[in-house]
Structure formats: structure tokens, C-alpha cells
N, C-alpha and C positions, 0 to 999 in steps of 0.2 A: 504494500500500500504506500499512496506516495501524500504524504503532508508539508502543504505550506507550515514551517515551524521558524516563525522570528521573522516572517519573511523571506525564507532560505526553502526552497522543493528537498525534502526530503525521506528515504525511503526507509519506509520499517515494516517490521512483518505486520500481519493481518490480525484483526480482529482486539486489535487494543481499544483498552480505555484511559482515561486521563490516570487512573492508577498507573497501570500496565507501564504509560507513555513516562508518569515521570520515575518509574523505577528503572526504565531501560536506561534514562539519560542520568540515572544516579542522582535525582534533585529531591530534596526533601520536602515533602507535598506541604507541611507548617510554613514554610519561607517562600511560599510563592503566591499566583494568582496566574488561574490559567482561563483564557480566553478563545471558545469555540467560538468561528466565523462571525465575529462582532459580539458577541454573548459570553456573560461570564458565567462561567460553571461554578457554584456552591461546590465548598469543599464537600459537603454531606451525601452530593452526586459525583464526584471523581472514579468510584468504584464500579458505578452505574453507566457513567456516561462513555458510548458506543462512539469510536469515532472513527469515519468514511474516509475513504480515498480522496484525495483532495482539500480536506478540510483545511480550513486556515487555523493555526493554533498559535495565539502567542502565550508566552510564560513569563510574568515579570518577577523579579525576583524583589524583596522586601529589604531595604537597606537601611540600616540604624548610622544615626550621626551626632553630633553634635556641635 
């Protein structure tokens, strides 16, 4: 399956979900905020949500400052 991710076409296997997606790329699903085709996914749907070939997925990542 091939996912717009950041902006970037890229390919991963089939039948992921936003779990699946950020265990493969090693991100820790508390420090992020993941975004299907304009739409943000609730963390409480990350396990549930089914995601298509093509799908545009951003991931921001949460950064502390001061």
C-alpha cells in the first residue's frame, strides 16, 4: 500500500492502522497527533482506524520548550 506520509509517497505493507502505522515507524503514539486526509484521528480510534492506499497521513510530533 502506498501512503502520502508528511507529504512524502510512501510504501508499507497492507492492511494497517494508525497503531500498526506508528509502531512500524517506531513513534510513540502519546507524543504525536496523526492526521487522516484532513481529519484528525482521536487517539481512542488509532487501533480502529483502517487506513487505504493512498491516504494522506500527517504525524506531528508534540515538542516541549521553554
Amino acid at each position: 500500500m502506498k501512503l502520502i506520509l508528511n507529504g512524502t509517497e510512501t510504501e508499507l505493507k497492507d492492511g494497517l492502522t494508525v497503531t500498526g502505522l506508528l509502531e512500524t515507524l517506531k513513534i510513540d503514539p502519546g507524543r504525536v497527533a496523526v492526521e487522516v486526509n484532513l481529519k484528525i484521528v482521536k487517539k481512542c480510534d488509532y487501533e480502529n482506524h483502517a487506513l487505504n492506499n493512498m491516504d494522506a497521513v500527517e504525524i506531528v510530533n508534540f515538542v516541549g520548550g521553554g
